[in-house]
C-alpha positions in Angstrom: 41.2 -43.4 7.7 44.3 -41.7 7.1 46.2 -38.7 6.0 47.4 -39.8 2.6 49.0 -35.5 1.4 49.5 -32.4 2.7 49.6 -29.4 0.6 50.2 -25.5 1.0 50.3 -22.8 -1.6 52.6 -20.2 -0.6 51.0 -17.2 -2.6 47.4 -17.7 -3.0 46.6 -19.6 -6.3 49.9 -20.6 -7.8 51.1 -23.8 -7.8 50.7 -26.0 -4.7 53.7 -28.1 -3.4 53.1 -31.6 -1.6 54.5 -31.6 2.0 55.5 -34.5 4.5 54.1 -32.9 7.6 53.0 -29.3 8.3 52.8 -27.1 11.5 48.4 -26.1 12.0 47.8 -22.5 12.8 44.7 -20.9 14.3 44.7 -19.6 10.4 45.8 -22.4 8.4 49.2 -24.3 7.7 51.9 -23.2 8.3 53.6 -21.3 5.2 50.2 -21.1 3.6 48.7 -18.4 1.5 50.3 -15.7 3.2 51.0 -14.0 0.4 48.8 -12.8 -3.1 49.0 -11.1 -6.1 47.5 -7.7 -7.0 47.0 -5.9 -10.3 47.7 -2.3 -11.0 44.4 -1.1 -9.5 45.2 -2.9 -6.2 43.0 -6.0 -6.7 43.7 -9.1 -6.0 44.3 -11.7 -8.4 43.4 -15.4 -8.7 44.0 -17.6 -11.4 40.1 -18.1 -12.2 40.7 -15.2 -14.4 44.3 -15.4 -14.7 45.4 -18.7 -15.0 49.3 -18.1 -15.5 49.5 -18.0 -11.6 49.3 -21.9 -11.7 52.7 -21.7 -13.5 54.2 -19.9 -10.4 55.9 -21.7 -7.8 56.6 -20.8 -4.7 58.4 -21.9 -1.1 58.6 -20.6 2.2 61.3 -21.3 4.4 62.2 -20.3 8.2 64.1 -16.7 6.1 60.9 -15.8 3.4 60.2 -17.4 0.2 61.7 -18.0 -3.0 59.3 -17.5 -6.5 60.4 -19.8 -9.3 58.7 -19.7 -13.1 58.9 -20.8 -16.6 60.2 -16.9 -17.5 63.3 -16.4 -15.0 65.9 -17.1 -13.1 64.2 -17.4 -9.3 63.8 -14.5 -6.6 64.2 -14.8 -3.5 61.3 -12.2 -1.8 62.1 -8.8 0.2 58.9 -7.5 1.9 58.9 -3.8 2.4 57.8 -0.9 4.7 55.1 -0.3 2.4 52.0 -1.4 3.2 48.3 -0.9 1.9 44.6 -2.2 2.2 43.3 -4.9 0.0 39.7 -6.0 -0.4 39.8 -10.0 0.0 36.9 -11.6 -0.9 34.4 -10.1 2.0 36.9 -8.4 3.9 40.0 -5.0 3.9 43.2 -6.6 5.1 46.3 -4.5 5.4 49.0 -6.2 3.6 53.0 -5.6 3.5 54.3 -4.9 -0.3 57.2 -7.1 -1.1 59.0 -4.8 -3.1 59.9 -3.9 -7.0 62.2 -6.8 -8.0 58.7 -9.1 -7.0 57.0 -7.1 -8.9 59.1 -6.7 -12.2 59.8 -10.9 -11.9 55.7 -11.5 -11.8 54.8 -8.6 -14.4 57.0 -10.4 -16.4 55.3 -13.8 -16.0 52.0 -11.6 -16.3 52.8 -9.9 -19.3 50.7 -7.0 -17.2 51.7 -4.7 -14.2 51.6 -6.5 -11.2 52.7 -6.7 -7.2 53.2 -9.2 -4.5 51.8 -8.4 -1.1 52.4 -10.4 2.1 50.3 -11.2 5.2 52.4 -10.2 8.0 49.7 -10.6 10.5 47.4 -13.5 10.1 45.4 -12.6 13.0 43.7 -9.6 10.9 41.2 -11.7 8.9 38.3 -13.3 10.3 36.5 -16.2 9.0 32.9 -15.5 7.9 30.8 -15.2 11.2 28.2 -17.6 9.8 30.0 -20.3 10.1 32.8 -19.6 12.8 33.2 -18.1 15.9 34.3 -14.5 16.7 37.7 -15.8 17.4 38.6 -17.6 14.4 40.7 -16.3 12.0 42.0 -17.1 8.3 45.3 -16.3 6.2 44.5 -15.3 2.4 42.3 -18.7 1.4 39.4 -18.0 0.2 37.7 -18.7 3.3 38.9 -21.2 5.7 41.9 -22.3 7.1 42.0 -25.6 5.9 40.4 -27.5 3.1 40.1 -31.2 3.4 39.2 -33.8 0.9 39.0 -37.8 0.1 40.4 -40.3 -2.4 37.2 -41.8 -2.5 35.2 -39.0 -3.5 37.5 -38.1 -6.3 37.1 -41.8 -7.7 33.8 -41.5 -7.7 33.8 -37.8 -8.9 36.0 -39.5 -12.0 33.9 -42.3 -12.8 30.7 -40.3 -12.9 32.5 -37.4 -15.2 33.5 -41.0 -17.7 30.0 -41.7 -17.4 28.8 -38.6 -18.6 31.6 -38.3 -21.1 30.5 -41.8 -22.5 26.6 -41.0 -22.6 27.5 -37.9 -25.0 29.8 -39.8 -27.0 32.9 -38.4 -25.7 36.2 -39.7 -25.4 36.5 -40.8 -22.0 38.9 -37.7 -20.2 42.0 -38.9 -17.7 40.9 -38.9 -14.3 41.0 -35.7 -12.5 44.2 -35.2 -10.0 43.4 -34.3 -6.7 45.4 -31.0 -7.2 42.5 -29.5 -9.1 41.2 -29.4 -5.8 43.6 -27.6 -4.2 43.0 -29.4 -0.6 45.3 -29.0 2.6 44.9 -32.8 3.7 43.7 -35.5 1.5 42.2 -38.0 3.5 42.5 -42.2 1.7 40.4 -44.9 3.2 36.8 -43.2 3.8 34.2 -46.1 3.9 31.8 -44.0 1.4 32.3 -41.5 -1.0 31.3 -37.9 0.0 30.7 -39.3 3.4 32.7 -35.8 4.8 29.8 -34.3 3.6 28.1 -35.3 7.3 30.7 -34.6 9.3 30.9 -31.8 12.3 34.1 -32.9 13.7 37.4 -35.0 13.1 40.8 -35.5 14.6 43.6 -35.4 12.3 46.9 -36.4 13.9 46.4 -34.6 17.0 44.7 -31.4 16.1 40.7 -31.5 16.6 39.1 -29.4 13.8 35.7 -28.2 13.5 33.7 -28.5 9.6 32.5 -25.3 9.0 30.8 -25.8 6.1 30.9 -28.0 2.2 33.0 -26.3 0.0 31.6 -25.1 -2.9 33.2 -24.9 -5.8 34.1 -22.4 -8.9 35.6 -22.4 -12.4 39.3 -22.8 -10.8 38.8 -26.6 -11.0 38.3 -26.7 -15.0 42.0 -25.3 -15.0 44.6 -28.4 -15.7 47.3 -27.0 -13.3 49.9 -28.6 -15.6 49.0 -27.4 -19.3 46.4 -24.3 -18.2 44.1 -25.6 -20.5 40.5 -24.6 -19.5 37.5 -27.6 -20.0 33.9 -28.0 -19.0 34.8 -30.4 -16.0 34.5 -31.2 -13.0 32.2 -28.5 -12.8 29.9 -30.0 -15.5 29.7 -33.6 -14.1 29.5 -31.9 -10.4 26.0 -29.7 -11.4 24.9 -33.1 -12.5 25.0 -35.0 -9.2 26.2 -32.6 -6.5 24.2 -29.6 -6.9 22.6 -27.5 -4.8 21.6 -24.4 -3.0 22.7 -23.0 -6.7 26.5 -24.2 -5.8 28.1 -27.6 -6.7 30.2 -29.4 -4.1 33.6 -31.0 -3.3 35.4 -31.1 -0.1 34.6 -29.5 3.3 35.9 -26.6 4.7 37.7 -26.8 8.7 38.9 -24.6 11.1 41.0 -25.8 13.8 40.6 -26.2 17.7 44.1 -25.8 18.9 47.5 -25.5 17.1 49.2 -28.8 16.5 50.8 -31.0 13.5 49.2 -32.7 10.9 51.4 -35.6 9.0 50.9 -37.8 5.9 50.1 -41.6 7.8 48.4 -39.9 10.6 45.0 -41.2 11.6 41.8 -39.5 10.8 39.3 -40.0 13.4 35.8 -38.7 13.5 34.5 -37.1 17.0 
């Protein structure tokens, strides 16, 4: 097996950008979801229930990160002073405000009051104890530092959902990109599909991760990152054949031993 993309998401759920190689963190990629959205009430956003997010990219480089969208000209990002307490998911995490010209450029996008926030510390956030140990810690992902996936579970993913479209007398969709997925490292060459599902640990390049746990996924994946159209799949064709515990399934969730590099062509190597 090998690595055949690397992603990161700068701010957490807008648009991904494919990378050669990345740097791995106790917490994730590096440059990855270190940053979020919040609304007026100090809650953060995700676009499950806000969808124009997808239409925002943004980069990191070695000085900060740069926003660019459909609405404006693009911003390079000033953190502040200010900073404040935000409820992620399971957990308060103090977070830096990145300052008004941020938040006029996405309030725009928005069409609502809104603010960017930055974690300047990734060592805040702990991963859920369940599955981790006490030391382990996550940036602003939803749960884990890294998400990996397979080519070979997405082809079969795609031909059951054309199966299911052709049994209802559908027109048979376009396969599903990967990027609904959102991954970190999309694995090619697996000899099974879903065969991830069993494993406990893999090399990837030279960093030994641990699998924490499936990934279970929500209605994000029924977004098309490229029009925001919402649809019924893969979330439909998923509750059909990979469905349980009340969750439906796609991808497994890891957290690494040691910090290292993980590149596109690198092996994959189960331990």
């Amino acid at each position: 097996m090998r690595v055949a993309s690397v992603h990161i998401y700068p701010v957490k759920s807008t648009m991904g950008h494919d990378v050669e190689a990345a740097d791995v963190e106790p917490w994730g990629l590096a440059g990855d979801r270190r940053y979020l959205v919040i609304d007026g009430k100090g809650e953060m956003l995700t676009a499950r229930q806000h969808p124009w997010l997808l239409s925002c990219r943004a980069e990191v480089d070695a000085d900060g990160l740069t926003l660019t969208g459909p609405h404006a000209a693009p911003l390079r990002v000033t953190p502040t002073p200010r900073t404040y307490t935000i409820k992620v998911r399971r957990t308060e995490v103090e977070l830096t405000d990145c300052g008004d010209d941020a938040a006029a450029w996405l309030s725009t996008l928005a069409g609502e009051p809104v603010r960017l926030a930055w974690l300047d510390d990734p060592t805040r956030r702990p991963v859920n104890p369940e599955y981790g140990r006490p030391s382990d810690r996550v940036s602003l992902a939803d749960g884990y530092p890294l998400l990996l996936t397979s080519t070979s579970s997405l082809a079969r993913l795609n031909d059951w959902i054309a199966e299911t479209a052709a049994e209802r007398g559908e027109e048979v969709p376009v396969p599903l990109a990967m990027r609904r997925f959102r991954p970190s490292v999309v694995v090619s060459g697996a000899g099974e599909p879903f065969e991830e599902d069993g494993w406990t640990r893999v090399r990837v390049g030279e960093v030994d991760f641990r699998v924490a746990k499936l990934c279970d996924r929500c209605v994000m994946t029924t977004i098309d990152p490229g029009t925001l159209a919402k649809g019924k799949e893969p979330l439909r064709t998923l509750a059909r054949h990979r469905r349980w515990d009340g969750k439906v399934w796609f991808g497994v969730n890891l957290i690494p031993d040691a910090p290292g590099r993980v590149s596109v062509d690198d092996p994959v190597t189960l331990l």
